[in-house]
N, C-alpha and C positions, 0 to 999 in steps of 0.2 A: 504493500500500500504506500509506504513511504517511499516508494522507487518510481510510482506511479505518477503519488502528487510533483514527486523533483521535477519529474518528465514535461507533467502539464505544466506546471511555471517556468519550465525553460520556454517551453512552445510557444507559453502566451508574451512572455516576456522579450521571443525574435518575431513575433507577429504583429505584437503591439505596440513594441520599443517601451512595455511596460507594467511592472506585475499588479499592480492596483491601481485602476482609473481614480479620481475623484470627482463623486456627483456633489455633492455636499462640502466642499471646503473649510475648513473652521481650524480656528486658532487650537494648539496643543494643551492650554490652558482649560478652554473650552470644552475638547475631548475628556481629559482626566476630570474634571468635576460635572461633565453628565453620565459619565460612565456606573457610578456606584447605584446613579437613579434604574438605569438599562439594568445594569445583572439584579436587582433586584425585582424588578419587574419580573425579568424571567425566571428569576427561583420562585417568586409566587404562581407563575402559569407554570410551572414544574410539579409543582407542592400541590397546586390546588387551581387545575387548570374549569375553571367557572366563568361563567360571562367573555365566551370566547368570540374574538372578531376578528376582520382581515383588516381593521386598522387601529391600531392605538395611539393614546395620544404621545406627542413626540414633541419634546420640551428639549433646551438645548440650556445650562444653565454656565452662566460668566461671571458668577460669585462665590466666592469660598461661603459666604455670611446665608447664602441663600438655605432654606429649610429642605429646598430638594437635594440637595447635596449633603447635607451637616446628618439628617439621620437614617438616608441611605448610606452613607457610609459609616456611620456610625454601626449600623446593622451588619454592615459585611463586614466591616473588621472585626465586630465578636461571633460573627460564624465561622470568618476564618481562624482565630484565634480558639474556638472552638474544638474544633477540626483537628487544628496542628496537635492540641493535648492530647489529644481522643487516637491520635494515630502513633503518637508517639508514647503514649500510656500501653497501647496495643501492642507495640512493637518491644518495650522491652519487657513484656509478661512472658515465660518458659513458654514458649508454643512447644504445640504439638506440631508434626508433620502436618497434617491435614488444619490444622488451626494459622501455619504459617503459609500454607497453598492459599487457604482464604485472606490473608492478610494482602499477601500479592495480587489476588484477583481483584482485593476491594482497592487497592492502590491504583491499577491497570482502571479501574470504571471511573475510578476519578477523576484520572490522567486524560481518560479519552471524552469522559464529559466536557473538561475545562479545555482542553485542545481543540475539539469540535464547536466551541462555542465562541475560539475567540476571533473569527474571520466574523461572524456577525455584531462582533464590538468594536470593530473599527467604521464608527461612523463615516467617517469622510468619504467612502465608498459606498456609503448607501444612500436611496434617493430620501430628499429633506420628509419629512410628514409619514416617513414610512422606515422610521428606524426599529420597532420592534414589531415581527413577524412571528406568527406560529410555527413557518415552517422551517423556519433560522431552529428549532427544536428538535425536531427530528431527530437527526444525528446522532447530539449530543446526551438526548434523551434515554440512548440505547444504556448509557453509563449509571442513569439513574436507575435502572431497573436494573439491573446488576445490583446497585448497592440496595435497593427494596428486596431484592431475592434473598440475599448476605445476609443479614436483618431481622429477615422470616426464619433463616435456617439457622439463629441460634435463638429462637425459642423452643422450649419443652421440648429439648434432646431425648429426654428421659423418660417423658411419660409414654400415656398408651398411643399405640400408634394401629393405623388403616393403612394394608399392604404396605407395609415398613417407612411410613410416613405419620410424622407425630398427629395426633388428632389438632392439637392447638395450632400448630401450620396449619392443617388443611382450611380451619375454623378462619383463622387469618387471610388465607388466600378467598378463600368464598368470601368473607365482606368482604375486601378489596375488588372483587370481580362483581360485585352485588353493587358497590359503591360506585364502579366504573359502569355499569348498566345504566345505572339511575344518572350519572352524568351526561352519559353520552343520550339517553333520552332525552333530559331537560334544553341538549346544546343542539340536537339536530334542526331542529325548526326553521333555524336560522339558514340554512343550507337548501333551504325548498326551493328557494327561486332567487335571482340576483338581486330584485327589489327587498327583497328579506334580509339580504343578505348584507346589501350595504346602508340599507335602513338600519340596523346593529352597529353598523360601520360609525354611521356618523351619531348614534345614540353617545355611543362611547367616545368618542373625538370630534363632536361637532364642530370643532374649527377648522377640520383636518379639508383640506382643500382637493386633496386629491378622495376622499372619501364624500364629498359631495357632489365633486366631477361623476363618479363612479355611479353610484345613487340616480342621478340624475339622467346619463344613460341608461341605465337597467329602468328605470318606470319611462322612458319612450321607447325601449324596442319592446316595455313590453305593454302599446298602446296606452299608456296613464301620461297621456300627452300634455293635459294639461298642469298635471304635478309636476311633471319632471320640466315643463316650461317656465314654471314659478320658480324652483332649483335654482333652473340658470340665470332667472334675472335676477334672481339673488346675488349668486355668485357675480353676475357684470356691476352688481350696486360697487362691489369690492373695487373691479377692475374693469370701466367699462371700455378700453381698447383691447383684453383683451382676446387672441384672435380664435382660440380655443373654443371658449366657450363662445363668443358671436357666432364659430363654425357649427358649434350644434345645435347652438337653438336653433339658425337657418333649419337647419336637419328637423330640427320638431317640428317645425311650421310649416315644414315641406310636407313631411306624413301626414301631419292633421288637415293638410289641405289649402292653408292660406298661403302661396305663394308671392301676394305681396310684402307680406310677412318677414318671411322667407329672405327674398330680393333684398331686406334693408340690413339685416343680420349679415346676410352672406356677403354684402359690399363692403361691410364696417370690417369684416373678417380680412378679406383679399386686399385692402388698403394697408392693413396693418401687418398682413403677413403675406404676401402673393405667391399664390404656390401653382403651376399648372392646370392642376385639376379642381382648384379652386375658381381659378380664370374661367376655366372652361365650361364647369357650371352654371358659373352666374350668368355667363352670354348664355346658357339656354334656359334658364328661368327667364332671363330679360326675354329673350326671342320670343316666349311663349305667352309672355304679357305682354308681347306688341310693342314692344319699346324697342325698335332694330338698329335704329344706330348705338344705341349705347350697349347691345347686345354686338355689336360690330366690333363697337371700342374694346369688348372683353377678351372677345376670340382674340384680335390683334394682339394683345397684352400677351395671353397666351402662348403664342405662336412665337412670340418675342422672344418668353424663355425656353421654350422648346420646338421649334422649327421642323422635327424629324418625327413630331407626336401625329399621329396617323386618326382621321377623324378632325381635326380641329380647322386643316386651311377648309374640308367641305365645308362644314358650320359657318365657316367666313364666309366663303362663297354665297352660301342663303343668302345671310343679312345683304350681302354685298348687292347681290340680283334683286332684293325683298326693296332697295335705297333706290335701285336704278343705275345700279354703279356696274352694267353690266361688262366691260371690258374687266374690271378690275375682278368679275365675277369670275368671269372664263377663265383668267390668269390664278387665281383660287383654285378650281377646281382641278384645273391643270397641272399643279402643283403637289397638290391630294390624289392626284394618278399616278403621278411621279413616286409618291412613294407607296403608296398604294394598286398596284395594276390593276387588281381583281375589284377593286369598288367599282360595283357595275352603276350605283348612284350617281357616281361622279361621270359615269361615259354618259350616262343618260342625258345630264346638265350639259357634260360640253357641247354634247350629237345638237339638241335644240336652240343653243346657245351661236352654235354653228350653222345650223339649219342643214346638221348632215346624220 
């Protein structure tokens, strides 16, 4: 495994010129005093993983004085100081053979908890509003159940035991497996649909930006068009340039059917971020509202930045023929042959446009 990970960090690091991007940039000060807030988090979704969601809230702390910092680490340093007594109290008692195999295994789960976990505490690599993840767990999780297994098997060595298993284990493992039932019942709900799902999202982090982005999408694909329309003019009160959210509301107002709607969003959008396929939408909602020269104006934008997008000089050509601009039409169309042969659309414009 360790020959494996070198390998990938070599690969990423001649591919990328680099072994960890940064989405999140922040001061080294900043990292160490949000840090103790992070690993406590996740010992509590470790411990007692309840009121589960795909976003939590995600604070970034630049004060020693601040309370997010002062008793989460206060907390982890007596667990870790914990810890250290507990293993070193362990380690110098007379093992047995089989008492020192288990001391190694519980050493080994610890090791691979805390190594597995710390690629997801290095914020700077992670996207802002989305520093603590469930499935950053995983992994590192496999280490905890190791030490919950350790745990069980030195209770009631002694007593009566079911096919050579103490009765008080088994007792043990059954509520744990009883207690994880009733978990995993109370948490599924949430999982039924994406509106469920990031309705939880933003219960728990409603500031969380990308959690109302998310939200917002899931109740229009899934037709709650006008909730998830309210969402996004929420979200533009915040930021009204920006082109994100102008680009989806466009999109809701398109499904629900108001394409004047639609047109005003998707403008504010392509002004603020011009992207091709944004260009090239809005000339055909404009086209469609009868508004051809500015529906001309778009395609042209379009074309501008991509020249060799296949469909777009046609689109010109319409508006262009639709103006009366009919030389500049043919010259369109001609052009959309060029890279297109088989658009039997475009021979048809030229052939008439020709009179051949």
């Amino acid at each position: 495994m360790l020959l494996t990970t070198a390998a990938y960090l070599l690969l990423r690091a001649v591919v990328l010129h680099t072994v960890v991007t940064h989405s999140a940039p922040m001061k080294a000060s900043t990292l160490f005093l949000t840090l103790p807030w992070i690993v406590l988090t996740y010992l509590k979704l470790l411990a007692w993983p309840v009121g589960l969601s795909p976003m939590y809230p995600s604070l970034l702390v630049h004060r020693a004085a601040d309370p997010h910092f002062l008793w989460p680490f206060a907390v982890c340093a007596a667990l870790s100081v914990g810890i250290c007594f507990f293993l070193r109290h362990d380690k110098r008692r007379q093992l047995s053979e089989e008492a020192l195999a288990e001391w190694k295994l519980l050493v080994l789960a610890g090791l691979w908890a805390i190594l597995f976990m710390l690629p997801a505490l290095y914020l700077p690599a992670l996207q802002e509003d989305a520093f603590v993840q469930d499935r950053y767990l995983y992994v590192p999780s496999i280490g905890l159940a190791i030490v919950a297994g350790l745990a069980i098997t030195r209770v009631g060595r002694e007593g009566a035991k079911l096919l050579g298993m103490p009765w008080s284990q088994i007792a043990i493992a059954a509520a744990c497996a009883a207690l994880m039932v009733y978990g995993i019942e109370r948490e599924l709900y949430i999982w039924r649909d994406n509106p469920a799902l990031f309705t939880r999202a933003v219960e728990r982090s409603p500031d969380n930006k990308i959690a109302r982005h998310d939200l917002a999408a899931a109740l229009i694909d899934a037709g709650r068009y006008d909730e998830g329309i309210a969402l996004l003019r929420q979200l533009l009160g915040d930021d009204p340039n920006d082109y994100v959210d102008n680009n989806n509301l466009a999109q809701a107002y398109l499904k629900k059917g108001d394409r004047a709607d639609a047109e005003t969003y998707l403008t504010k959008s392509c002004q603020s971020h011009p992207t091709t396929g944004c260009l090239y939408q809005l000339g055909a909602m404009r086209f469609n509202l009868g508004r051809i020269d500015v529906a001309e104006q778009a395609f042209s934008e379009a074309i501008a930045l991509d020249p060799s997008a296949q469909g777009y000089h046609y689109a010109e050509g319409l508006a262009l023929e639709r103006l009366g601009k009919l030389a500049a039409a043919l010259e369109a169309f001609q052009k959309e042959l060029a890279l297109d042969p088989d658009n039997q659309q475009a021979k048809i414009e030229i052939g008439r446009l020709t009179g051949h």
